[in-house]
RONU-544442 format. One line per field, with one value per residue (C-alpha): x, y, z. Coordinates in steps of 0.02 Angstrom, whole numbers. Layout:
BEGIN
px <- X / ...
py <- Y / ...
pz <- Z / ...
This chain:
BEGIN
px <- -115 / 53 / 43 / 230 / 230 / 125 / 214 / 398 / 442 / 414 / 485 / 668 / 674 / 595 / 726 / 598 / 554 / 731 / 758 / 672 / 484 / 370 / 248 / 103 / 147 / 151 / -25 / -108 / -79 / -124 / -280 / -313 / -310 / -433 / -551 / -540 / -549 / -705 / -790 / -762 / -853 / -994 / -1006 / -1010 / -1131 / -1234 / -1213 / -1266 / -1429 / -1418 / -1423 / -1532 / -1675 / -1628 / -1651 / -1807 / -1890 / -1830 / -1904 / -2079 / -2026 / -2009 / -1843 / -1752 / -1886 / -1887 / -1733 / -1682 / -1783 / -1821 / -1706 / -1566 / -1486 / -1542 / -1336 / -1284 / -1408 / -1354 / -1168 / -1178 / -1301 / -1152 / -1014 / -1096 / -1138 / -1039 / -865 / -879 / -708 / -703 / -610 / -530 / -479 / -305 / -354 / -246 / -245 / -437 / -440 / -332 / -407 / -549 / -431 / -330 / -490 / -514 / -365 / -318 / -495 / -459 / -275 / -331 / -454 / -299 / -225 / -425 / -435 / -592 / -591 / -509 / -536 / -448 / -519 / -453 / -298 / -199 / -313 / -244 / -296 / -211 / -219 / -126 / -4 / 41 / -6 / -83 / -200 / -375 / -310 / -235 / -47 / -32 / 134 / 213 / 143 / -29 / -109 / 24 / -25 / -222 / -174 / -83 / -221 / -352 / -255 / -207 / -387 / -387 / -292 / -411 / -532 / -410 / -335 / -518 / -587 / -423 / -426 / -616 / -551 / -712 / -740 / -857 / -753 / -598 / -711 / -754 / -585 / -519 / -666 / -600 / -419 / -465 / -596 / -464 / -336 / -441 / -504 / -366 / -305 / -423 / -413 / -256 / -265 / -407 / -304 / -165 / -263 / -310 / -125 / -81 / -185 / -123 / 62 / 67 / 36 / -7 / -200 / -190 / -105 / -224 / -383 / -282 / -264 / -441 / -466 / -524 / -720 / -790 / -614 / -630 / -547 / -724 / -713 / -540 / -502 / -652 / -790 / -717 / -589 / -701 / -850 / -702 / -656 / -830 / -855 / -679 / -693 / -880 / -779 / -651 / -759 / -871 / -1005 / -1176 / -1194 / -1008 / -1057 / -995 / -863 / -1019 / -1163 / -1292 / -1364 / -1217 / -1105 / -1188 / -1112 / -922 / -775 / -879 / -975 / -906 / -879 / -975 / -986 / -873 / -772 / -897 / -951 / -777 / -782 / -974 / -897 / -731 / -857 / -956 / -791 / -736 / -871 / -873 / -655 / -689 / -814 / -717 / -556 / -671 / -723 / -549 / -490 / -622 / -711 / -626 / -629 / -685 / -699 / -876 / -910 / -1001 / -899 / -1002 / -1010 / -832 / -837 / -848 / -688 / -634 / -790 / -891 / -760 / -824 / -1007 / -952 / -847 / -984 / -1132 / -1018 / -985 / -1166 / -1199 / -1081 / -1142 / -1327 / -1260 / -1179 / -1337 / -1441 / -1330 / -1379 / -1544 / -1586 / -1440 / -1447 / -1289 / -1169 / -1137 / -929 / -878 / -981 / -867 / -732 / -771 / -818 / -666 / -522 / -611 / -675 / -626 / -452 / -436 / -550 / -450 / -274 / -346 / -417 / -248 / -123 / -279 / -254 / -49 / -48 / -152 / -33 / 95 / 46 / 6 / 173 / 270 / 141 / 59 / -80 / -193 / -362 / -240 / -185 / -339 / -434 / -301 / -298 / -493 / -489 / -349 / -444 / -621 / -528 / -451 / -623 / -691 / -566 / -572 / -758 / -749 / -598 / -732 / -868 / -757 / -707 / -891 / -935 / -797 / -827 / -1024 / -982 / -846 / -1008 / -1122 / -1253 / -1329
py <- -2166 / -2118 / -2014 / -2017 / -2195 / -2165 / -2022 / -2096 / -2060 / -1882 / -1880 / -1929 / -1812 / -1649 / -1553 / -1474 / -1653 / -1692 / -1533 / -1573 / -1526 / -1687 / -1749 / -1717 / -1545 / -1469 / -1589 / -1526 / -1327 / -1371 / -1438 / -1302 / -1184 / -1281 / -1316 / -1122 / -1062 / -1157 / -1130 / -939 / -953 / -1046 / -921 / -767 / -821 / -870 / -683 / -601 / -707 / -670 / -496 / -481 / -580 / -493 / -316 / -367 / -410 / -244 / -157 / -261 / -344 / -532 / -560 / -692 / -822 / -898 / -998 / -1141 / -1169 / -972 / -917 / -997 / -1023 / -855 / -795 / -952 / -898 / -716 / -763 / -879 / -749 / -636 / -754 / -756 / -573 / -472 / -431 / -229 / -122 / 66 / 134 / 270 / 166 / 73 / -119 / -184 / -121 / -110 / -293 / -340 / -191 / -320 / -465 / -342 / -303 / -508 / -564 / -483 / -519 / -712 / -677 / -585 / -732 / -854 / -804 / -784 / -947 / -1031 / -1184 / -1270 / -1302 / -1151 / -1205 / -1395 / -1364 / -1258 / -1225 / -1363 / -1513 / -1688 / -1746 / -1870 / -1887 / -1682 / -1550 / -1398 / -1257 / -1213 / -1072 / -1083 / -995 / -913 / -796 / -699 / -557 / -612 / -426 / -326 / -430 / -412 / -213 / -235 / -316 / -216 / -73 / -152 / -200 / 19 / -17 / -135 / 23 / 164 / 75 / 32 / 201 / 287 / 152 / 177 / 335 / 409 / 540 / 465 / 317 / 430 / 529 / 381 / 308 / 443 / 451 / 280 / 318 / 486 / 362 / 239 / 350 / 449 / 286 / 174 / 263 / 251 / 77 / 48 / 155 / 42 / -126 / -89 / -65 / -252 / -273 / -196 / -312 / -462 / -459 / -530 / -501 / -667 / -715 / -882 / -800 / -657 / -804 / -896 / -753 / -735 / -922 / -892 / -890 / -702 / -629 / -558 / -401 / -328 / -315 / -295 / -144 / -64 / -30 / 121 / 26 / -94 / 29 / 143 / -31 / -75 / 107 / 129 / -52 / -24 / 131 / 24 / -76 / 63 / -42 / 103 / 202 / 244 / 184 / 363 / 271 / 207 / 311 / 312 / 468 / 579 / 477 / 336 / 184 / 238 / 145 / -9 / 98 / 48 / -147 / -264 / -466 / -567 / -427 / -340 / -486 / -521 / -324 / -389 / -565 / -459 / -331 / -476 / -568 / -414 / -414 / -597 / -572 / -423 / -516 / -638 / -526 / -427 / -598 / -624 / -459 / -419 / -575 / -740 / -801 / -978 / -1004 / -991 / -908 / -1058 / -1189 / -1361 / -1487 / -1484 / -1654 / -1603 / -1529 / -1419 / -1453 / -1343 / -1182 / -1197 / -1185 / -1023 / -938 / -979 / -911 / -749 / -700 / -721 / -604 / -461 / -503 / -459 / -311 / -228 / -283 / -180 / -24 / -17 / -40 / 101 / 230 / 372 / 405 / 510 / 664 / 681 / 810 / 738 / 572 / 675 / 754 / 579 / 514 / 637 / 748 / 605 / 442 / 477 / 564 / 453 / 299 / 400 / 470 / 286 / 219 / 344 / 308 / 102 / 132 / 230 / 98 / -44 / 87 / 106 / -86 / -136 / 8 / -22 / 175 / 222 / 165 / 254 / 421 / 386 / 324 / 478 / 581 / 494 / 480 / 648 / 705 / 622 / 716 / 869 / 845 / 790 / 967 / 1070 / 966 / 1002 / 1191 / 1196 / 1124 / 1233 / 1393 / 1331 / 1301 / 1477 / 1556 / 1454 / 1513 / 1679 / 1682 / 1617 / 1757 / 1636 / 1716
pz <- 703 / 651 / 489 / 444 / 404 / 248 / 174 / 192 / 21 / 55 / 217 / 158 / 17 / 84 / 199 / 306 / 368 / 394 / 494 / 647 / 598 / 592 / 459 / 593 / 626 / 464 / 391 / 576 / 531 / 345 / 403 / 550 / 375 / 270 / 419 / 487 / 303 / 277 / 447 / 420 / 252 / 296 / 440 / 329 / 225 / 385 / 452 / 298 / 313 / 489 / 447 / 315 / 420 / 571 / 509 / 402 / 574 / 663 / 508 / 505 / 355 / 292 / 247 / 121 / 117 / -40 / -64 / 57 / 219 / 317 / 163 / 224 / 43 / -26 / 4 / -112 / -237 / -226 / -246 / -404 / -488 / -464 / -527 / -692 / -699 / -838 / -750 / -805 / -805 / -807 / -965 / -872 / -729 / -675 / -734 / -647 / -471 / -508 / -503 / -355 / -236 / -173 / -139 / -7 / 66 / 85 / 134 / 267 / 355 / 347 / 402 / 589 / 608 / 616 / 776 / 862 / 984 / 965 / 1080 / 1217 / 1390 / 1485 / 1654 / 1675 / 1572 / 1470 / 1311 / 1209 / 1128 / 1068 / 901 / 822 / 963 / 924 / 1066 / 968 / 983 / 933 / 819 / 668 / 726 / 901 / 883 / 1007 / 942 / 884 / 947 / 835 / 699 / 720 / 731 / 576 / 468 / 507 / 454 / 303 / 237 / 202 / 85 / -46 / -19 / -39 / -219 / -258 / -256 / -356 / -472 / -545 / -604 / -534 / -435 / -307 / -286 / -255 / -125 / -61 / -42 / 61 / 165 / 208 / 257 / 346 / 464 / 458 / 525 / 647 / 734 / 747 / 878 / 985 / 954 / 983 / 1166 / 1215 / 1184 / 1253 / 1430 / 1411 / 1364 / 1524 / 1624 / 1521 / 1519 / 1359 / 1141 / 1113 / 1102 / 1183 / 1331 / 1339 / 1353 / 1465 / 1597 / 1601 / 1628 / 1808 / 1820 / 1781 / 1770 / 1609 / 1551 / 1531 / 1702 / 1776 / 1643 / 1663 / 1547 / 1474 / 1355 / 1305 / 1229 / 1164 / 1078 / 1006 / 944 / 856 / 774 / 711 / 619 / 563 / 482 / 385 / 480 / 514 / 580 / 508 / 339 / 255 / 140 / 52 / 79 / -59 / -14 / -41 / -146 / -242 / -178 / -126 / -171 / -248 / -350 / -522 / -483 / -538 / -553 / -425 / -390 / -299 / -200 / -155 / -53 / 4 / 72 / 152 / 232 / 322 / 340 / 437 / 552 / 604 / 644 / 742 / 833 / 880 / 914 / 1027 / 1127 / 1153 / 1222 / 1347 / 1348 / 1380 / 1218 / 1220 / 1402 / 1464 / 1640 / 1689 / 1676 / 1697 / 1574 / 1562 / 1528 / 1347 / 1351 / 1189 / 1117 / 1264 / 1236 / 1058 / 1126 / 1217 / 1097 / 952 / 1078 / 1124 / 929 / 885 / 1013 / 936 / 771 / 832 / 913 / 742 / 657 / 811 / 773 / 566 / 616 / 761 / 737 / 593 / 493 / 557 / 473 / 433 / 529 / 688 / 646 / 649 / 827 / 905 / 864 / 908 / 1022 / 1125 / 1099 / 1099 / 1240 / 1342 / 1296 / 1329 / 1487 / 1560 / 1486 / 1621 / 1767 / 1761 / 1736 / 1902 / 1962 / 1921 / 1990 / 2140 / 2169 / 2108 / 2233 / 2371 / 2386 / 2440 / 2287 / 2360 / 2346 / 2169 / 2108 / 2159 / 2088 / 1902 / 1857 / 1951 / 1843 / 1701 / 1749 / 1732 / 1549 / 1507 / 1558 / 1494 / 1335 / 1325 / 1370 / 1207 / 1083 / 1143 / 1124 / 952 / 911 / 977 / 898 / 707 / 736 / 770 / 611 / 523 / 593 / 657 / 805
């Protein structure tokens, strides 16, 4: 079907036609965008149900119920009673940023899903797909730099929280606001040490690439960087996204509901549906980096082509999404200061540490020494920092104790 020949008219007038850019190109991205925007909806109301039925068993509960077969429908009904709610607005608040904080918390949570691959067949070809006559991928954009971007907007959903909880003109908004950017801050870089391991390994920023290098069987990067970056990874993103048992931006116990606290109405389930939104991107961020994205470990049926590297990627995101929903419901709340010393007394240097070990590694492969010496020599050299790092915070302990004159 060739889809230029109905939209002449437009393609004679409109220069970015004329410059070289087809008809197909431009309607396949624009409806890549509807279809991903839609799917990722229809998935986060899924995972809040998912959730809410999930932790109701883990509890001995019942769960949504009511609404929709097994309370499948109880999300709708829970987002149109908030649509008509009364749309309340501190007095002593900034309006304006007040109401545009939740659509930076939104936004960029769809935006890092765009570059996630969710489909192809990576095993019999390259991890594209035909349509129209127009090679694409499964993946709304795939740029060069598709990690840097990821990076980039999960930083930048701190943001929505940070101008949410200044703009109540609250104090336990505010408190929880910069709860948010101290976490933020003290856990993307642990992040960030952990990916670029998997960088290391892959050669390459762009997601597509990244899937494609693990293309071969069981060689994910789960595997060939070692577990170490990989739990560093889950731990630092479960922080990133205040998901429990990190949950201290919004803590009812200590300060009533956090940066939310004075929204109300749609607003507040637009930072409920960017929360969930969150979870389901990381998810799928996190099946890419470590493991294979779409491409399944066992690779028969591969006579369904794309279609079977949606089964896998589908079947390896619910399983993340049942693992955050296992952490809320078995791990206590950390206390701040504990948050604090998880994530620059030891996830930091962990990931830095595993970071120089695999470098040597490469190092050594690439110049052809002994790699039994310099492997022994890094996590060696990395067992020691660990110690020395450990006997530092005990003598700081002993010493803020004493200071305290507990015995």
């Amino acid at each position: 079907m060739n889809l230029a020949s109905l939209y002449r008219p437009l393609v004679a007038v409109d220069p970015l036609f004329t410059a070289g850019v087809g008809l197909e190109e431009v309607l396949i991205v624009a409806l890549k965008v509807v279809v991903a925007f839609t799917l990722l909806l229809v998935s986060v109301m899924l995972m809040i149900w998912f959730e809410r039925k999930l932790h109701a068993d883990m509890t001995n509960r019942v769960g949504p119920n009511i609404a929709g077969p097994f309370g499948l429908l109880q999300t709708l009904a829970d987002g149109i009673k908030l649509f008509f709610k009364e749309d309340l607005r501190p007095a002593a608040g900034d309006k304006r940023v007040f109401g545009l904080a939740p659509y930076l918390t939104l936004i960029p949570a769809f935006l890092m899903f765009t570059v996630v691959p969710v489909g192809g067949d990576f095993h019999n070809g390259d991890g594209t797909v035909t349509w129209f006559g127009n090679t694409t991928h499964l993946q709304v954009a795939d740029p060069p730099i598709g990690i840097l971007f990821v990076l980039a907007m999960s930083s930048m959903a701190v943001y929505g929280i940070m101008l949410a909880g200044w703009s109540s003109g609250s104090k336990y908004p505010l408190f929880g606001s910069v709860r948010a950017s101290a976490q933020m801050v003290s856990y993307e870089a642990a992040l960030g040490l952990s990916l670029v391991a998997v960088l290391i390994k892959s050669g390459t920023l762009s997601t597509h690439e990244i899937v494609a290098s693990q293309a071969d069987g069981w060689n994910w990067n789960l595997w060939v960087t070692g577990f170490i970056p990989f739990i560093v990874f889950m731990i630092a993103s479960t922080a990133e996204l205040n998901r429990p048992p990190f949950d201290l931006v919004e803590a009812e116990q200590e300060i009533v509901g956090g940066f939310h606290t004075e929204y109300s109405s749609i607003r507040f389930s637009l930072f409920f549906l960017g929360e969930y939104m969150n979870v389901v991107t990381m998810s799928g961020v996190m099946v890419t980096l470590f493991f294979g994205g779409p491409d399944g470990p066992i690779p028969f049926l591969t006579s369904l082509g794309w279609l079977w590297g949606i089964f896998w990627f589908v079947l390896k995101v619910v399983a993340f999404c049942f693992t955050f929903i296992w952490f809320r419901a078995t791990l206590p709340r950390f206390r701040y200061d504990q948050l604090m010393d998880l994530g620059w007394k030891l996830l930091i240097p962990l990931s830095l540490g595993w970071l120089i070990a695999l470098a040597s590694l490469d190092l050594a492969r690439s110049e052809g020494w002994n790699r039994g010496l310099v492997g022994v020599i890094a996590f060696g050299g990395l067992v020691l920092m660990g110690l020395l790092l450990n006997a530092a915070v005990n003598a700081g302990q002993r010493k803020r104790l004493a200071g305290e004159g507990v015995d």
